[in-house]
C-alpha positions in Angstrom: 100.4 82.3 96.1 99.4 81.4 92.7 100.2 83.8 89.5 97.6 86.6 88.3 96.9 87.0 84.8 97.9 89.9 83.0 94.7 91.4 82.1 92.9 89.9 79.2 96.5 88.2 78.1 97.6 84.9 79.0 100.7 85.9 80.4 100.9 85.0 83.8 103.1 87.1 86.6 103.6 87.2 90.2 101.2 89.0 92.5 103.8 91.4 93.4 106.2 92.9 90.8 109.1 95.0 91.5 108.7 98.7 91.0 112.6 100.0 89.4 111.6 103.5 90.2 114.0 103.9 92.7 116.7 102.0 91.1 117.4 104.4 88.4 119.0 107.0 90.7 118.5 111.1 90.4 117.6 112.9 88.1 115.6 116.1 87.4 112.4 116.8 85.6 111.3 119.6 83.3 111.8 122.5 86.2 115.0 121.3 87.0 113.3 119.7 90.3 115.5 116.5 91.3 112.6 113.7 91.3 115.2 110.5 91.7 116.0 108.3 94.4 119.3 109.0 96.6 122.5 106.2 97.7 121.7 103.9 94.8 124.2 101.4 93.7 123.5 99.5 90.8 125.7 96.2 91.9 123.2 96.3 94.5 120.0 96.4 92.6 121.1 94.1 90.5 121.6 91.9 93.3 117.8 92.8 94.7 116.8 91.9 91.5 118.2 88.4 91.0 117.0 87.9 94.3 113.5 88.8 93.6 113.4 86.0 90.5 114.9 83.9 93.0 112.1 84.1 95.5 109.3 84.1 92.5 109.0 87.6 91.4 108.7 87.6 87.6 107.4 91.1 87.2 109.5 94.0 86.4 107.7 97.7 86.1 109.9 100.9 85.6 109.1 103.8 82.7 111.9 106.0 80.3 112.1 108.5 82.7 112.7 107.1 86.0 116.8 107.7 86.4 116.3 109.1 82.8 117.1 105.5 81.2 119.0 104.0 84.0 116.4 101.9 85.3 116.2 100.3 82.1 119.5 100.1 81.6 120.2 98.4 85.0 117.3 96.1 84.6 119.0 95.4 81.0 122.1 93.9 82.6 119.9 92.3 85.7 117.9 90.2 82.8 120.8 89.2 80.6 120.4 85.4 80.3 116.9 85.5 82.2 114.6 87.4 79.7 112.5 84.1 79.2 111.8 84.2 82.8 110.7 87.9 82.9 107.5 89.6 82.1 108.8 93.2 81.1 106.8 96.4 82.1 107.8 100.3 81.3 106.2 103.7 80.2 106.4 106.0 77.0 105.3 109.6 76.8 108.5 111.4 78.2 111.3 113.1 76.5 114.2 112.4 78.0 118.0 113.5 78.1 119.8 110.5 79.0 123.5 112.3 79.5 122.1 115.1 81.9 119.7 112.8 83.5 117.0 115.6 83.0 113.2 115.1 81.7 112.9 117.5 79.0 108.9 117.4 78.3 106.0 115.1 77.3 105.4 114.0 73.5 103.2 111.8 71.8 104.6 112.2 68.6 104.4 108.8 66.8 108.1 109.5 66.0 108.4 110.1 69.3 106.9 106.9 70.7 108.5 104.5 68.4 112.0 106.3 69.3 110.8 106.0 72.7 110.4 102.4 72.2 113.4 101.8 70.0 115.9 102.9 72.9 113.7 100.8 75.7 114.5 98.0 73.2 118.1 98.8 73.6 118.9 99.4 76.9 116.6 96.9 78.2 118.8 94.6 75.7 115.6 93.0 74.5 114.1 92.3 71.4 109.9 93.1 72.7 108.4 94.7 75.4 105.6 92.8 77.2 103.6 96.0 78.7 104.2 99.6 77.2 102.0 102.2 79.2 101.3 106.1 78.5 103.1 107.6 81.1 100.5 110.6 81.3 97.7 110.5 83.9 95.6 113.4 82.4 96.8 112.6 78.7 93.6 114.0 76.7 91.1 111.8 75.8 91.1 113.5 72.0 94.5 111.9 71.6 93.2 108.3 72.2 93.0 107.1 68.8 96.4 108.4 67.8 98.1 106.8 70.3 96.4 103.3 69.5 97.1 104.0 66.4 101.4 104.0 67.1 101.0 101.3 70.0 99.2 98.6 67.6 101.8 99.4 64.9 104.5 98.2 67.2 102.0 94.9 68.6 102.0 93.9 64.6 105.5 94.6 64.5 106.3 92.4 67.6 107.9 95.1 69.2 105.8 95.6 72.1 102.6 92.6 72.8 100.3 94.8 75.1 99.6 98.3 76.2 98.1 100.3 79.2 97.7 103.4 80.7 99.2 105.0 84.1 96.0 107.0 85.1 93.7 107.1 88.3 90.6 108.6 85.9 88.2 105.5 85.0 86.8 107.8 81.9 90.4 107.5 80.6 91.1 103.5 81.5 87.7 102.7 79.9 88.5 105.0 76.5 92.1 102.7 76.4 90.2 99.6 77.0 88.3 99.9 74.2 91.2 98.5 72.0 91.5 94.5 72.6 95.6 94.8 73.5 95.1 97.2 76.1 95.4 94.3 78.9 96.4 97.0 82.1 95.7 100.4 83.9 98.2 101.1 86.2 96.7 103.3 89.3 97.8 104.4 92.9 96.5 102.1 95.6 97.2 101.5 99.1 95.4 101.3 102.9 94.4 105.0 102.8 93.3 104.8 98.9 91.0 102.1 97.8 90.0 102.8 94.2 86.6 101.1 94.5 85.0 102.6 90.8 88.3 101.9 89.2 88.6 98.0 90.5 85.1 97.5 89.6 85.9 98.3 86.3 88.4 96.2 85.8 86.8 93.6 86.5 84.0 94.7 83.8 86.7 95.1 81.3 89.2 92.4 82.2 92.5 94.5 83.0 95.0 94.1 85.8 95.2 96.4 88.1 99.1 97.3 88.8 99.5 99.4 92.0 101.7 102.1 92.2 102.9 103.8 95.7 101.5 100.2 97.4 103.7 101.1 100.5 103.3 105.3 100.6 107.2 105.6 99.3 108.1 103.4 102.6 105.8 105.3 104.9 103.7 101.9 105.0 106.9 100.3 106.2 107.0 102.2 109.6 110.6 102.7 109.6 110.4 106.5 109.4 109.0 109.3 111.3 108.2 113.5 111.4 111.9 113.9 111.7 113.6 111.6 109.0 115.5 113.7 106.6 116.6 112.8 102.5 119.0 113.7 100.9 118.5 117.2 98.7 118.8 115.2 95.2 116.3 112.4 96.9 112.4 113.2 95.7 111.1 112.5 98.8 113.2 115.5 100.1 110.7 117.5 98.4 108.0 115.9 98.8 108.5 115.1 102.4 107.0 111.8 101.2 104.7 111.2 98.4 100.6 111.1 99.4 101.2 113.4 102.8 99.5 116.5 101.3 101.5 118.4 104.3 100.1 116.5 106.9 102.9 114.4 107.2 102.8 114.0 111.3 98.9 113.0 110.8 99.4 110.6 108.0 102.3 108.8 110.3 100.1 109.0 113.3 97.3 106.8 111.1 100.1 104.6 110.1 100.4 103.7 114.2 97.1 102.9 114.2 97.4 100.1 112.4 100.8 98.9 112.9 99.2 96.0 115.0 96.6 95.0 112.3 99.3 95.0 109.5 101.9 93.0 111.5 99.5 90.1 112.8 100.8 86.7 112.0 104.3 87.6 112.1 103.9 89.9 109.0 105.9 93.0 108.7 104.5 96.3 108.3 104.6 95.9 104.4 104.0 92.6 104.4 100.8 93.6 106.0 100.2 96.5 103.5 101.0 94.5 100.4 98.2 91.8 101.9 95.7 94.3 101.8 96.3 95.3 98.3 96.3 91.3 97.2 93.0 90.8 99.6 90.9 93.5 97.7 91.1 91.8 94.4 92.6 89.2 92.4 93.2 91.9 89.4 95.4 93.7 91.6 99.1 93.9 91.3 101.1 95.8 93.9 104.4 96.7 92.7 106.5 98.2 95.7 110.1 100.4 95.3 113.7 98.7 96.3 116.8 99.7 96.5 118.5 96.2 98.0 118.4 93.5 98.4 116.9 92.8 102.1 113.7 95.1 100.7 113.1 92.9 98.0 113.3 89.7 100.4 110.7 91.3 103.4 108.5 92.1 100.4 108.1 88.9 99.0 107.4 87.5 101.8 104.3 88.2 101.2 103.9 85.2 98.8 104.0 83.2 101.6 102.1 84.9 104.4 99.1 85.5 101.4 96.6 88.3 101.5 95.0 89.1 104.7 92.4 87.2 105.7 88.7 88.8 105.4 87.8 89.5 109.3 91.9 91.7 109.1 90.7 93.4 106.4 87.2 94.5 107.5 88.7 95.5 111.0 91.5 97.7 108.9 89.1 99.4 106.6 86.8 100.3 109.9 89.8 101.5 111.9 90.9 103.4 108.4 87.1 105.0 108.2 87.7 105.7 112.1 90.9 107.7 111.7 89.6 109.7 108.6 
């Protein structure tokens, strides 16, 4: 597949990107609820990582919370000697206790921010920051202008070239857009969640679309089932996986129901899922989890296989409509 663009940038990326959520570990977040990712070794993503530029991923998304600094600080050692060839995403907006691997709060201080940014900087090992998004979803709309304000400060001061925001709410995406180096919204998207008004307007305003939870925190992979069971320090132990809502058995059963759709062609299940994504739009972005190295490899597949073809896609979205 070719590259997309990045938005109204010319930087040019991969159609998938890796999503480092996973790779920075546990840790815990302001109620002392653990909100990591269990039996991660960083050799290992590393590894997944190297393997991922290897097979033509050049897009890296992870935030200052996830593993409270360990993802960056993994993906830090992954890029020594390969920054050139990496287009560098993460998120600001969180207070974090890097020691005790615990979130501590929210803060848009412009102190705060440029702190923020300062210790990306340094455990990323980096000197600038391609894409810096507020990681707030309902951040208030009041607090627009200050933000800008801190985010252009470090695009003159070559800290950072482009901004976004992680936020489903097109009110919020358009008030970022606004502001010419806001280039991104980053929103959740997968085959049970097309966001139709918020595609549409990217495509008004010229932003990429990078997809979040492309692949249902592996539900879309259909290697687990009602009885699969995480480890108590693993957020989807909690959660019993993101997006179910409680109706975990009903979302899996949906997930059947399409297996055979997904994996036409040879695909596998997320090959088929990531397709989807990359057939709805050519703003989109899917950037699916990983934890090794064989994840990273099925995923990109998917740069071969290409989206799915336009007769898949409108027999998926009737079979979704039929299920709902």
């Amino acid at each position: 597949m070719d590259p997309r663009k990045l938005g109204r940038s010319n930087i040019k990326i991969s159609p998938i990107g890796l999503g480092c959520y996973a790779i920075g570990g546990t840790f815990k977040i302001e109620n002392g609820k653990p909100w990591g990712w269990s039996d991660v070794e960083d050799a290992e993503s590393i590894r997944a990582i190297h393997a991922g530029l290897e097979l033509g991923i050049n897009f890296l998304d992870t935030a200052q919370a996830y593993g409270c600094g360990h993802s960056e600080t993994v993906i830090g050692k992954a890029i020594k000697g390969r920054r050139d060839k990496v287009v560098l995403a993460t998120k600001f907006g969180k207070q974090i206790d890097e020691v005790n691997k615990q979130v501590l709060g929210s803060s848009i201080a412009p102190a705060d921010i440029k702190q923020g940014c300062e210790d990306s900087l340094r455990r990323f090992g980096t000197d600038y920051i391609d894409l810096f998004q507020w990681h707030e979803s309902s951040g208030a709309l009041e607090d627009v202008p200050a933000v800008i304000a801190v985010l252009e400060e470090l695009v003159a001061e070559g800290k950072i070239r482009y901004y976004g925001w992680s936020t489903d709410d097109p009110e919020r995406v358009r008030a970022f857009a606004q502001y010419k180096n806001c280039v991104a919204v980053q929103n959740r998207m997968h085959v049970f969640d097309t966001p139709t008004e918020l595609l549409a307007l990217c495509d008004e305003l010229n932003l990429a679309s990078i997809n979040r939870g492309p692949l249902m925190m592996g539900i879309l992979t259909g290697k687990f089932n009602a009885d699969s069971k995480f480890d108590e320090e693993d957020v989807r132990h909690s959660l019993r996986f993101d997006f179910s809502q409680g109706r975990l058995s009903e979302i899996l059963a949906k997930v059947e129901s399409i297996r055979e759709i997904l994996t036409a062609d040879g695909r596998t299940m997320a090959q088929g899922a990531l397709g989807w994504i990359l057939a709805k739009s050519n703003r989109t972005i899917p950037i699916p989890g990983f934890k090794n190295v064989k994840q990273v490899e099925q995923n990109a597949g998917v740069l071969d296989f290409g989206p799915l073809a336009e007769t898949q896609i409108k027999e998926l979205d009737a079979l979704i409509q039929i299920t709902e």
